[in-house]
Structures are given as C-alpha cells and as structure tokens.
C-alpha positions as CSV (number, residue, x, y, z in Angstrom):
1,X,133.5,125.9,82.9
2,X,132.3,124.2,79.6
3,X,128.3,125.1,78.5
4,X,126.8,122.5,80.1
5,X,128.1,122.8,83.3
6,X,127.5,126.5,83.2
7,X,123.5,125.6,83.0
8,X,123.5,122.9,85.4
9,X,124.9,124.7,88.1
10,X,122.9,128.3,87.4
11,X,119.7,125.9,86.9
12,X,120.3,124.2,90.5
13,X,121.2,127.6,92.0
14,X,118.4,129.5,90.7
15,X,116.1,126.5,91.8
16,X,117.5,126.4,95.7
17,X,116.8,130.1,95.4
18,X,113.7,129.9,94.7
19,X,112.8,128.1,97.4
20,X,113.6,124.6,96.1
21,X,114.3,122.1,99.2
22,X,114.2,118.9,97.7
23,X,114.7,117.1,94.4
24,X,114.4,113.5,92.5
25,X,117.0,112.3,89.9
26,X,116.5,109.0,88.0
27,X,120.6,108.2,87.0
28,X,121.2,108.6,83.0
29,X,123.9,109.6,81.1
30,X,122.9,112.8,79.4
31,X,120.9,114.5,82.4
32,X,124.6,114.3,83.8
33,X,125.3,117.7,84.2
34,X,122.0,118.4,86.3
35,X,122.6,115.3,88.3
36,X,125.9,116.1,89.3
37,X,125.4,119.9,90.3
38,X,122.2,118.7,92.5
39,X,124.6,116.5,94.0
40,X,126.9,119.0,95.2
41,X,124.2,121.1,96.3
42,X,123.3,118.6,98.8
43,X,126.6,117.8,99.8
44,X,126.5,122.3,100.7
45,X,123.4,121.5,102.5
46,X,121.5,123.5,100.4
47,X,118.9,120.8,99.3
48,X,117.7,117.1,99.9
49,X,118.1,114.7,96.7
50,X,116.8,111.5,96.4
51,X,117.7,109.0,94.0
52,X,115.6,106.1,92.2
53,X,116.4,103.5,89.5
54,X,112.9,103.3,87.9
55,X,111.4,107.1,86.5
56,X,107.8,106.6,87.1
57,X,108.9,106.1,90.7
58,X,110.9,109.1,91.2
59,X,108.1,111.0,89.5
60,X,105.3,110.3,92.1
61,X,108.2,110.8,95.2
62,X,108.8,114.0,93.9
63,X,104.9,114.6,93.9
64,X,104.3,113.4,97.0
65,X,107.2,115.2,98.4
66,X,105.2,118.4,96.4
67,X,101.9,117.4,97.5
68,X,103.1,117.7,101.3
69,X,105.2,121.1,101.8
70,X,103.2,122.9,98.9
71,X,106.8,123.6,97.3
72,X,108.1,122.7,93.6
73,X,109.8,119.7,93.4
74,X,112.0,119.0,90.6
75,X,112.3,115.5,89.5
76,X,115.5,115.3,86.4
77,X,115.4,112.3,84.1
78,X,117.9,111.5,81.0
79,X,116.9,111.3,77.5
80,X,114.4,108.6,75.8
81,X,111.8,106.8,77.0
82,X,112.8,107.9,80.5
83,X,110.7,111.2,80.1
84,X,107.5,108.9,79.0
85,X,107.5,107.4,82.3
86,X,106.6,111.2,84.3
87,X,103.7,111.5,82.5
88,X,101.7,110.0,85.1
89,X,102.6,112.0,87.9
90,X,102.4,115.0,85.4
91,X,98.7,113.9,85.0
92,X,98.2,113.6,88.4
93,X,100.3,116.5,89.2
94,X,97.8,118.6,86.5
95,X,94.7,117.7,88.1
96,X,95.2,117.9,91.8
97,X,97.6,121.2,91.3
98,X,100.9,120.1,92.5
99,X,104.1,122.1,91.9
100,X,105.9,119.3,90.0
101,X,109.0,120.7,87.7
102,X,109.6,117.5,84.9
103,X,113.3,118.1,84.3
104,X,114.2,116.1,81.0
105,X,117.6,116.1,79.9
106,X,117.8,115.8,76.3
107,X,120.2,115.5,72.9
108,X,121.4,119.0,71.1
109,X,118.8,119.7,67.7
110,X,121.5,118.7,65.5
111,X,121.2,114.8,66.7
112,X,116.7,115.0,66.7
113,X,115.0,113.2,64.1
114,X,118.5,111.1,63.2
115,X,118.0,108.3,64.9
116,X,120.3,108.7,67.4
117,X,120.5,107.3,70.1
118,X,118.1,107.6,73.3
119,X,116.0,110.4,71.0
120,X,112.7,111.3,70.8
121,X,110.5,114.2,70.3
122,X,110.3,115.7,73.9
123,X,109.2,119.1,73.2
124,X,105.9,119.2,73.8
125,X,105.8,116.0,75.1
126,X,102.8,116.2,78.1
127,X,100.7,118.7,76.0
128,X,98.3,120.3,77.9
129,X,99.1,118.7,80.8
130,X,101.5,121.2,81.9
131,X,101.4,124.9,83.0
132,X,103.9,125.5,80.9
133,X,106.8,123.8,78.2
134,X,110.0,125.4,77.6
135,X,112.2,123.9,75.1
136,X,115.3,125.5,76.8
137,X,118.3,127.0,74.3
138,X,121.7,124.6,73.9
139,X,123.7,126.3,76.0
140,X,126.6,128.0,74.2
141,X,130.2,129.2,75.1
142,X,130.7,132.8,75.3
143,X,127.5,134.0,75.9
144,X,127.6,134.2,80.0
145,X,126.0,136.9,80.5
146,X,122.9,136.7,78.2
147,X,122.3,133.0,79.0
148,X,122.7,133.7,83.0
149,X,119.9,136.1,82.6
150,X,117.7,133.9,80.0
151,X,118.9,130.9,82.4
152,X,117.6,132.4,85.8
153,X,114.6,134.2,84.6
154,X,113.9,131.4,82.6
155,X,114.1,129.1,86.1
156,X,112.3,132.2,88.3
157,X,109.0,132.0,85.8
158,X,109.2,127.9,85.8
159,X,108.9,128.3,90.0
160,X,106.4,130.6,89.8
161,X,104.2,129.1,87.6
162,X,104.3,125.9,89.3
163,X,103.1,127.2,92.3
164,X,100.5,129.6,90.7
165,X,101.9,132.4,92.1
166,X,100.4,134.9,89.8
167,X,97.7,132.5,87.9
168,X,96.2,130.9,91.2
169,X,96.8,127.4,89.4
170,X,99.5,125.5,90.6
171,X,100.4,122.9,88.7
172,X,103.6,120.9,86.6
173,X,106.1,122.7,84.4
174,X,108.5,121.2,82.0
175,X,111.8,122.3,81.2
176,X,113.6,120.8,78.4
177,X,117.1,120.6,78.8
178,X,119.2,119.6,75.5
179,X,123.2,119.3,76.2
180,X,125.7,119.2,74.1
181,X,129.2,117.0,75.2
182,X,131.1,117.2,77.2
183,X,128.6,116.6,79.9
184,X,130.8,116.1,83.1
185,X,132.5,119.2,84.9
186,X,136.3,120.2,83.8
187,X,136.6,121.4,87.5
188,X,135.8,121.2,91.0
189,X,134.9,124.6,91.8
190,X,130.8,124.6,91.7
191,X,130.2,128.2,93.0
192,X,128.3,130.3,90.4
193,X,130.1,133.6,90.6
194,X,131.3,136.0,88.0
195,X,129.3,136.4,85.1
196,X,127.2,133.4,86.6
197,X,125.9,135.5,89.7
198,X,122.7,135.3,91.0
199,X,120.9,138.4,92.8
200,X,122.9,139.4,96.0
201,X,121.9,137.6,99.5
202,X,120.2,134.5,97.8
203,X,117.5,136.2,96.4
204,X,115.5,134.6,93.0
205,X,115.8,136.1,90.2
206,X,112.2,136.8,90.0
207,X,109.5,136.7,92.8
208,X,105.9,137.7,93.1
209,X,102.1,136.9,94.0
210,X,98.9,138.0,94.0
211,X,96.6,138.9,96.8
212,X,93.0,137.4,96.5
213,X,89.8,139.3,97.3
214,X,87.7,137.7,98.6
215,X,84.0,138.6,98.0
216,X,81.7,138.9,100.9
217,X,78.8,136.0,101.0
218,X,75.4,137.0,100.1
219,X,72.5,136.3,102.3
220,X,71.5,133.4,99.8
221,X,69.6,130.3,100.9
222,X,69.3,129.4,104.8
223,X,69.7,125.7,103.7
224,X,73.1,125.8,102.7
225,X,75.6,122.5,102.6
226,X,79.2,123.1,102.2
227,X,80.9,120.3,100.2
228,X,84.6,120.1,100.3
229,X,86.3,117.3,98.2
230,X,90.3,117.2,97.4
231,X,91.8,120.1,98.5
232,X,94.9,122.0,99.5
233,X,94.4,121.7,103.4
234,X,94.8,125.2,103.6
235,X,91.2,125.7,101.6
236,X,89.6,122.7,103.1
237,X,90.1,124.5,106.7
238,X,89.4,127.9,105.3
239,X,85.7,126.2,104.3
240,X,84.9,124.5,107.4
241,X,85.7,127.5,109.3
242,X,83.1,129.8,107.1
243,X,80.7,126.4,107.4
244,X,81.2,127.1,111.0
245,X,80.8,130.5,111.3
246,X,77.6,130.2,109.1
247,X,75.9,127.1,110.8
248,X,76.2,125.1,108.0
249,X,76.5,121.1,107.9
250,X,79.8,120.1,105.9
251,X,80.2,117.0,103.7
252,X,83.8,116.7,103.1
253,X,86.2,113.8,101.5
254,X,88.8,112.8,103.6
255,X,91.7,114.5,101.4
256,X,89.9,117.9,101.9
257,X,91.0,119.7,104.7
258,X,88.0,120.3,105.9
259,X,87.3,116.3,107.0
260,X,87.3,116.9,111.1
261,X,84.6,119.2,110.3
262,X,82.6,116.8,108.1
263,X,79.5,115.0,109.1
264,X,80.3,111.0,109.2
265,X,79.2,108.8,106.3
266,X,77.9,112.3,104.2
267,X,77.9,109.9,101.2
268,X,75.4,107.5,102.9
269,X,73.1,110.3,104.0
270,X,72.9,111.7,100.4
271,X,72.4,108.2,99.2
272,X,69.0,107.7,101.0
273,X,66.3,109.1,98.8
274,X,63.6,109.6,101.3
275,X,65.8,111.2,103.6
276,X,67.2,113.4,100.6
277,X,63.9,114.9,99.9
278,X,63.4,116.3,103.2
279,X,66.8,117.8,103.6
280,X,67.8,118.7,100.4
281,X,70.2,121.8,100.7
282,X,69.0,124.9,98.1
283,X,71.9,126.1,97.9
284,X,75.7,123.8,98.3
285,X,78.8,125.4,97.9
286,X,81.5,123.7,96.6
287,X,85.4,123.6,97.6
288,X,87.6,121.6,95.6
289,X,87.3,118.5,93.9
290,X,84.6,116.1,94.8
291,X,85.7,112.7,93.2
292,X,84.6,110.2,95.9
293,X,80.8,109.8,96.0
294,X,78.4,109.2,93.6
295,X,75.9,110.5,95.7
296,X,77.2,114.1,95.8
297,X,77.4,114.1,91.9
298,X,74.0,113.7,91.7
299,X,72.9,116.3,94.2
300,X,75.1,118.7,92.3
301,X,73.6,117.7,89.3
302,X,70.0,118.3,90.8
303,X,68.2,121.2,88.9
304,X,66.5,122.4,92.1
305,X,70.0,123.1,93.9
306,X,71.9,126.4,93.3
307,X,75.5,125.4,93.2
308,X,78.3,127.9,93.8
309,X,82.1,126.8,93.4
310,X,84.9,128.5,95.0
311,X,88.2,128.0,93.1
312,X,90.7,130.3,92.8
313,X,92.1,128.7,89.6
314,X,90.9,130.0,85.7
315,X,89.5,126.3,85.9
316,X,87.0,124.9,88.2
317,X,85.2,121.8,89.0
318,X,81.9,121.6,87.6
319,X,80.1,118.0,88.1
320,X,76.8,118.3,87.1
321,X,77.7,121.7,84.6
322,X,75.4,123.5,86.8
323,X,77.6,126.0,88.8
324,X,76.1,129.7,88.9
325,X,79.0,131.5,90.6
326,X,82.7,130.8,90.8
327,X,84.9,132.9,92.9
328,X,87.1,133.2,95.6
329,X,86.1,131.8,98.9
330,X,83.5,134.2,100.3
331,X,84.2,136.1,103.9
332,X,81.3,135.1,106.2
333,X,78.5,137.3,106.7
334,X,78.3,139.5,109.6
335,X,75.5,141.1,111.4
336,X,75.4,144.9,112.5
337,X,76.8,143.6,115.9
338,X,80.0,142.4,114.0
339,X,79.0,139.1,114.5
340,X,78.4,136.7,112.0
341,X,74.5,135.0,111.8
342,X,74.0,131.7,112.0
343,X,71.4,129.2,109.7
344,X,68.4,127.8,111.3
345,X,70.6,126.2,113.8
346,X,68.0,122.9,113.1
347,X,69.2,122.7,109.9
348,X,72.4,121.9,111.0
349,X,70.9,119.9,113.7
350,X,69.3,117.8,111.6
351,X,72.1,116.4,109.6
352,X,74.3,115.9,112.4
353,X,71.8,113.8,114.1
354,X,71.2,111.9,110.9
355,X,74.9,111.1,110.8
356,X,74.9,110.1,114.3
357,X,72.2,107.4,113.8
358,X,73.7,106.3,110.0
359,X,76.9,106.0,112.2
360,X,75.5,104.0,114.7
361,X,74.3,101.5,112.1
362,X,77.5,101.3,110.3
363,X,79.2,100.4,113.4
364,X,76.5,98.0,114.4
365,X,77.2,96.1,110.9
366,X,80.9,96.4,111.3
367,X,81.2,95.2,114.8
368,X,79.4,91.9,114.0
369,X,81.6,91.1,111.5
370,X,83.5,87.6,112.1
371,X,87.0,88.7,110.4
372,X,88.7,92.1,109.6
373,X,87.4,94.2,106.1
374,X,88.2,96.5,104.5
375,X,85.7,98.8,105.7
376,X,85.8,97.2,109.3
377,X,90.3,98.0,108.6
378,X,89.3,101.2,107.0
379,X,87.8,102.5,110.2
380,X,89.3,101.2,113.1
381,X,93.1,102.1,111.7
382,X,91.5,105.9,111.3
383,X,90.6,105.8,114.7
384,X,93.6,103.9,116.1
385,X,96.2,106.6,114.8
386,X,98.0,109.1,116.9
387,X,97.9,112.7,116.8
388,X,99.9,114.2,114.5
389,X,100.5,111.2,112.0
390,X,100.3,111.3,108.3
391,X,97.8,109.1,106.3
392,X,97.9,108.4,102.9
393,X,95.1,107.3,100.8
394,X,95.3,104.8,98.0
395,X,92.4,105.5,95.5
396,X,89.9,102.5,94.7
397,X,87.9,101.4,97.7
398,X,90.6,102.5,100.7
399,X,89.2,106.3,100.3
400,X,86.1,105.4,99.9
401,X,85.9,103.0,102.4
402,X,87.5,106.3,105.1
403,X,84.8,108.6,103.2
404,X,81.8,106.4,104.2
405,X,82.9,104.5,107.7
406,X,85.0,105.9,109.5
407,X,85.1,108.6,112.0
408,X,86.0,112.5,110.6
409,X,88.6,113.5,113.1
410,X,91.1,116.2,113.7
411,X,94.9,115.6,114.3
412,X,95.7,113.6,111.1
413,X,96.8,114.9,108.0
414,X,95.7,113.1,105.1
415,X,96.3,113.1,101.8
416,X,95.4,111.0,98.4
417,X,96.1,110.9,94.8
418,X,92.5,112.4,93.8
419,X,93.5,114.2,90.8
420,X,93.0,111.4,88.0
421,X,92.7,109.0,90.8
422,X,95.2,106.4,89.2
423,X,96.5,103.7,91.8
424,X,100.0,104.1,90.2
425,X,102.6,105.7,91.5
426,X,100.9,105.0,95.4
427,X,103.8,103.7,97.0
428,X,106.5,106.2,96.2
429,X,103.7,109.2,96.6
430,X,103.3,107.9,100.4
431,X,106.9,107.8,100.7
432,X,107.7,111.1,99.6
433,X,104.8,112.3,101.9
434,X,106.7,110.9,105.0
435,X,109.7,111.9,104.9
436,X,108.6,115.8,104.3
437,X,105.9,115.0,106.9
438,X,108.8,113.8,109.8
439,X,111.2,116.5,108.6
440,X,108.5,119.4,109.4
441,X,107.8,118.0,113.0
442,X,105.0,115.4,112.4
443,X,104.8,112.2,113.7
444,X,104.5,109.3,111.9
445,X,103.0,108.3,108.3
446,X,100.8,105.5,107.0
447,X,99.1,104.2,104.1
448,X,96.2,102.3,103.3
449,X,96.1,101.1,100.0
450,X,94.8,98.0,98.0
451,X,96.7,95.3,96.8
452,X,96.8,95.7,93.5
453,X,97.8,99.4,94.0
454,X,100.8,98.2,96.1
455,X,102.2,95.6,93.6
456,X,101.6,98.4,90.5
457,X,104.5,100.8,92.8
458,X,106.6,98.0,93.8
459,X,109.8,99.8,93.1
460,X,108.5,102.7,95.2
461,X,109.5,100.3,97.9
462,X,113.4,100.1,96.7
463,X,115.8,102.2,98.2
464,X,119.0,102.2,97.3
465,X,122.1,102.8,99.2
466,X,122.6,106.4,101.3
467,X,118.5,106.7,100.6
468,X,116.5,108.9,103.1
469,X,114.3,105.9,104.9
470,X,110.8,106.6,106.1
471,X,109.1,106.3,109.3
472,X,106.1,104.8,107.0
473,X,103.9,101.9,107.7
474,X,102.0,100.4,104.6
475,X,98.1,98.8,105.4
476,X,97.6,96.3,102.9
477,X,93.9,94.6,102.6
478,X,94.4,91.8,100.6
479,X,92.0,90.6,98.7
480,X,94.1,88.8,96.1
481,X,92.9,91.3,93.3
482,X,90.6,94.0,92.1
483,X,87.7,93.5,94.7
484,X,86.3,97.3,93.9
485,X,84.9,95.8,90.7
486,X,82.7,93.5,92.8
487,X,80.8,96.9,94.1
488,X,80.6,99.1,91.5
489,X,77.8,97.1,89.2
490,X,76.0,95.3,91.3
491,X,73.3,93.0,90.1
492,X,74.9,91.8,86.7
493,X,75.3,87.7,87.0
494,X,75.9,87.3,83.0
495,X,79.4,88.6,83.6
496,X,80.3,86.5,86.1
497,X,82.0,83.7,83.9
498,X,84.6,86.6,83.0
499,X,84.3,88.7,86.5
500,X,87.7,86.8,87.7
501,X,90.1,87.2,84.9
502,X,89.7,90.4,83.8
503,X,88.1,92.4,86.7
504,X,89.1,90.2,89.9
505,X,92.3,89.8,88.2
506,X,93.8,87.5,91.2
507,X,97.4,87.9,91.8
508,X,98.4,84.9,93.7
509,X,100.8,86.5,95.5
510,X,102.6,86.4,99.3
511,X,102.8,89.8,99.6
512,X,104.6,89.6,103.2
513,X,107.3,87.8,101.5
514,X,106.6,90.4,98.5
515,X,107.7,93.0,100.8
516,X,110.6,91.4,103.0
517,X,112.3,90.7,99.3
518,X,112.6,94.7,98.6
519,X,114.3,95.3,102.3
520,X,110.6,96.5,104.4
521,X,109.8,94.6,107.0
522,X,106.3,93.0,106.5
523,X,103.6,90.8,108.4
524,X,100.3,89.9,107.7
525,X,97.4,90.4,110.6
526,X,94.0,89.1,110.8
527,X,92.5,90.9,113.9
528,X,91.8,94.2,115.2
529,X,94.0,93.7,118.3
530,X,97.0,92.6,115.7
531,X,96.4,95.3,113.8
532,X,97.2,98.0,116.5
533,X,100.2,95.9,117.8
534,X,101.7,96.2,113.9
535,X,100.9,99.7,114.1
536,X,102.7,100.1,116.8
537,X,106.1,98.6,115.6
538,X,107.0,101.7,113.4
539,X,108.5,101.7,109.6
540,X,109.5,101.4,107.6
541,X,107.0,98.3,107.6
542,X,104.2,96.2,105.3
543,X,101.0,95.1,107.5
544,X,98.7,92.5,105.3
545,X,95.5,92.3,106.0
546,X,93.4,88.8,104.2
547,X,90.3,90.0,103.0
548,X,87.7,88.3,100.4
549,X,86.6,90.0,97.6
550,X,82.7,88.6,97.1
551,X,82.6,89.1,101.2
552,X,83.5,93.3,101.0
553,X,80.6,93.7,98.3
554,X,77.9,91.5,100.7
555,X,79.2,94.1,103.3
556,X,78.5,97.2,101.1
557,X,74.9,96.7,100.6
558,X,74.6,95.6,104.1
559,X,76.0,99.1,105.0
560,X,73.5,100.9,102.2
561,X,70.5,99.0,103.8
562,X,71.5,99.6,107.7
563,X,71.9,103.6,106.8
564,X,68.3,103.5,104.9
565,X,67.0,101.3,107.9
566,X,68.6,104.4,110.1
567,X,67.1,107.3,108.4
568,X,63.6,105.4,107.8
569,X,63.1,105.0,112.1
C-alpha cells in the first residue's frame, strides 16, 4: 500500500485499540487517507463516525461525544483554515479536561511556506492549549517497520495523554498529519497485517495509569462547606459522598456531579450578607471548577476562610489565589468505632433550612408570574424530566438560572460547556451528548440554551444523509437577543441609548421556522402545561419559548430581594 495509506490505516487501528469508539470527520481533500480508513472501520463495526460539513461543528460533536463516555474522541479535518475552526472546542476541551484528539491533515514540508495551496503553519497551531503537539513524520516507503512502531506508539502516548492517564489531566492532543500524494488507497484490502501489525488480540500498543492516594482528612474546622462546581460526575459524586459522610452542607453547580446533593439556590444563600456573617464556613473545600456564582468567588476570596482544593491535575482552580492545600480528594475521617464522625449536625441543619425558606420564596415569586421566564422555564423543565434523561446546559443565564431556581435532584445527568464558558459550539456539543447518552442505556436528552447560543451553532442542527439522529429536544427561551446583559450591571441608565444594539443585540428572527428549515421539528410554547406536552413529543425537536428581556432582569432582583426577605424573618 502506498505511504499514506499505510498511516491512515495503522493510525485508525491503533486508535480503535485504544479504546477509540467514535470519531468526527469534516470532508477535505488531503485528510483523505484518514477519512477513508475511518470509514471502513465503521463499515467492520469497529467504530461510529459521524460526518459534518462545517469544522467548528464537528469539533464540539466530537467534544460532547468526549464529554459524555469520558473517552478520546478524534475529530480529522483537511488542510487550511479548516484546522482554525477546532480551536474552540480545543479551548473548551483545555479547560473543562476533555479527551479531544484534533486530527489535521496537512501538506508534505516541501509545499510549507510556498504558497500552496490550502497551507498554513499548523504546527503549533493551539499552543498551549493542548496536552501535547506532535508534528507527525511524512510517511515514507520502505520503512514499515520503524514507522509502524513510531506510528502506534506515537498514537498509544496521544490516547493516553488525552485521557490523563499518567498526568491526572485530561485534556486535547494534536496530531499533525502531513501526506504526501497519492492520497486514495491502490487497494481494497484494509487489514493492517504484516509489517503493519499491531500487538496480538487487539491490544494498544501502549497502556498504563496511575493509582491515586488519597490522603486521609484532617480533623480541621467543624464548619466545613463543600463546594463542587464543573466536574467529571465521577468527582462530583465522590465529594458529596465525603460531604455526607462528614455532615457537611454542599453548594454545588449543576454540571458538578455532586448537584442532587446540593443545597437549593446556594448562590442566593451566599449572596445575603447578614445571613453570610452568621454562617460563614471556616473552612470550604473545593471540587472542580466553580464558574457560576459570583457569590462563591467571593467567599473563596474571603481572608477569614481556609480554602482547600482537591484536583488531581498539576493545575488547579484557584478563585480568590487563596488555596492552602491541593490534593487528592481526602478519605473521610473515621472514629475508633470505624465509623466516620459527623459535624455539628446544626451546622448542616442550618443551611438546609435556610435553603428551604430561600426556596420557598423563589417559588412564591415564580408562581405569580403572569407568563413563562426563563427562570420560571428554568425550573419547571428540571423538575418535569424523567429519570434517567440527559440535560444539557447552554452557558449565559440557562445555567445560572438551574444553579439558583430550580430544584437539585437525582436521576438526571447534566452537563455544560463550563470550561471557557463560550455559547459556541452548544448545539452540536448537546448532540454529541445524546447520542452517547441513548447508546449507553439512558433515556432521553435535552437542552436549554438561549437564543443567541442556538443561532451561533445553527449548523450543529444539519445532518446530512446516513447521519446518526438524536432523541434530543432543544428548550429555547426566546428573548430576541442577549437578555443576560440586562442583569449583569444593574443600575447603569447612561448606557441605555446603546444597551440594544450592541448588548441586546435583537435578532428578529422565527426561530420555529429557523428550525423546521434545517430538517428539526420545532414549535413555540407559551405555558407551563405546553411546555410538558412539547416535552413529551420526543426529538429530535425545537421548543421556543417567548420571553422579554427587560421582564427577566425585573425578575432577578425580585428573586435577590424575596431570598434576603427569607433569611431576614
């Protein structure tokens, strides 16, 4: 078989071997080679390939699809400007610690800084946005044996990086993959045998990982407060179980893992002062990423709180630059009995009834609303879901508005783009989500996201022909632009002449007729009853929901005044 060939194929073998189940291709002439030998390994069964016109889409399917099985996902794009449009994901990918593997096809050395065709400098080209950047050899003939080795090893490392096998910090690798012509296969015959074998009985070329000790937890404060903010579920559940064990109250983000555990509105508690000062933790360990609240940045920030971070990475999360300790996540304490002692159990009491009355007032507010919001949609479609479905957060107010209202609650996995927060890329991140989420025995998926985030990922909603189509329904609160802007500086009227061009930036659109013109079914709702009916239709499928954007700011500091009322009786 000619050199490029030879790569593709030991490339795709040695990724399927590694544990590789599904991967993304954007079509292009010189990533050929890959894009035909991931073909054929889907038409063995061996993997599931997806295929999308537009790169930045296939970039945040592939992380989505990442995101929810915790595996690599490779995601192969041609030469050019086509490897530009994966740095997003990458970012994202960085960030939030998602095995994403940027495949970019490229030209041979001798055609680079020529002006040939489709040619730019890729080496290098996410800088430190990756775990690692391998410009990868032209392949050459008669050097089988050699290259096979460089080839799989080279592959095996790329894996294990990207899943932070050996590091504890998962995150994106790039290979790039120059290739000289010809660039289709001479034969049919795909098998990689001969001097193109892998390891006997499908093994990688390389495995390995590291065992974590985990340190036990020191007495420390009694007025502990565990919070938990993006996470792999995995850690968010590991958390709330030690917050458990320990008596501790937990303040979690929705994305964490550790949410059912969570007390409800933790971000409005924090956010009454009075209340604060009364209950402030001394110590608060922290899991994962906080992102969400401004709240909890300041109590991390607080000189008078000992902060400890668990991360298993070389980097950590440090808000306020006021972390003492960083380690793995401790083993709880246990008493000579073998048992393991609780807090004050008041302590936990205390914020847990808290919640309960913030909660009550929340509700209060919402349920005399006269329309659907976002907040009012935000917590009645958590509620409303079955158990077992998917939920996908768009960032911008639908997270937030699930971190403040709605109900914590078990049975749901959820997930959001919390890394660099971006609303790009929503749409095709969801989808990926789904169709991993149905193919490992959940039920179905849904999204919330924001308007403008949905018409930023419009060509995450084009499938084309043969395409995997997911059980996915879409929640769209429409307030015809950025309405997040309206609540983030309050209290500013000289920039209201400019507030609706280049904050509220109105789109004007139909978004149900948005949707029905990409192939998704779409309908727009305006009530709580037709919201659950939509739900219950099934995807793929677009529900709009009308909101106004000067109404969902009134709403927020109606919500900030009836948790202060709340904590003040």
């Amino acid at each position: 078989m000619n050199p490029s060939t030879a790569l593709a194929r030991v490339l795709v073998d040695e990724l399927v071997r590694g544990g590789v189940t599904d991967a993304v291709v954007a079509p292009g002439s010189r990533s050929a080679p890959v894009a035909l030998a991931l073909a054929d390994a889907e038409r063995d069964g061996r993997l599931t390939l997806h295929v999308r016109i537009d790169e930045r889409t296939a970039a945040f399917l592939a992380l989505g699809l990442a995101k929810a099985s915790g595996r690599p996902v490779p995601v192969l794009t041609t030469s050019g400007t086509a490897t530009a449009h994966l740095h997003a994901a990458v970012l994202e990918a960085d960030a939030a610690g998602v095995p994403l593997l940027a495949l970019t096809a490229d030209r041979p050395p001798e055609l680079r800084d020529t002006g040939a065709n489709q040619t730019i400098a890729q080496p290098g080209l996410y800088g430190v946005a990756v775990r690692a950047a391998v410009d990868v050899g032209v392949p050459e003939a008669g050097r089988e044996e050699a290259q096979n080795r460089y080839w799989r090893s080279l592959v095996a490392k790329a894996l294990l990086t990207a899943r932070g096998a050996l590091s504890g910090d998962p995150g994106p690798v790039h290979l790039n993959l120059p290739f000289r012509e010809p660039l289709l296969p001479e034969d049919a015959d795909v098998r990689t045998a001969g001097p193109w074998s892998g390891r006997p009985d499908g093994a990688p070329w390389t495995d390995g990982s590291v065992a974590a000790v985990a340190r036990p937890l020191d007495t420390g404060p009694a007025r502990s407060l565990v919070v938990v903010g993006d996470a792999p579920p995995a850690l968010g559940r590991a958390a709330a179980e030690l917050a458990g064990a320990q008596g501790w109250p937990v303040v979690a983000e929705p994305s964490s893992g550790a949410w059912a555990s969570s007390v409800r509105g933790g971000a409005l508690l924090l956010g009454v002062p009075d209340w604060l000062a009364e209950h402030r933790p001394e110590r608060v360990l922290v899991v994962g990423r906080p992102t969400l609240s401004r709240p909890v940045s300041a109590l991390l920030a607080d000189p008078a709180v000992r902060v400890e971070t668990v991360s298993a990475a070389p980097r950590w999360p440090d808000a306020g630059r006021s972390t003492t300790w960083v380690g793995e996540l401790p083993a709880p304490r246990t008493a000579p009995g073998g048992t393991a002692p609780t807090a004050d159990p008041a302590w936990r009491a205390a914020w847990c009834a808290a919640a309960a009355r913030v909660g009550t007032a929340v509700d209060g507010v919402l349920d005399a609303l006269p329309a659907l919001t976002a907040g009012l949609l935000a917590r009645d479609l958590v509620g409303c879901l079955p158990d077992g479905a998917l939920l996908v957060l768009g960032s911008s107010t639908p997270v937030r508005d699930v971190d403040r209202l709605a109900v914590p609650r078990a049975g749901l996995t959820v997930l959001a783009n919390r890394g660099v927060a971006g609303i790009d890329g929503t749409v095709s991140t969801a989808v990926g989500a789904a169709l991993v989420h149905s193919r490992e025995g959940g039920r179905r998926g849904f999204a919330l996201l924001g308007d403008l985030t949905l018409l930023h990922d419009l060509q995450g909603l084009l499938m084309g022909e043969g395409e995997l189509r997911p059980d996915l329904t879409l929640v769209v609160p429409d307030n015809d632009g950025g309405g997040i802007f309206a609540q983030l500086e309050p209290g500013q009227p000289r920039y209201e002449a400019g507030y609706r061009r280049v904050f509220g930036t109105p789109h004007g659109r139909d978004l149900v007729a948005v949707a029905e013109a990409l192939g998704w079914p779409a309908e727009r709702v305006s009530t709580s009853t037709g919201l659950r009916d939509a739900l219950a239709a099934g995807g793929p499928r677009v529900v709009v929901v009308g909101t106004d954007q000067r109404a969902e700011a009134q709403v927020a500091a109606a919500l900030r005044s009836a948790a202060t009322e709340a904590l003040g009786s």
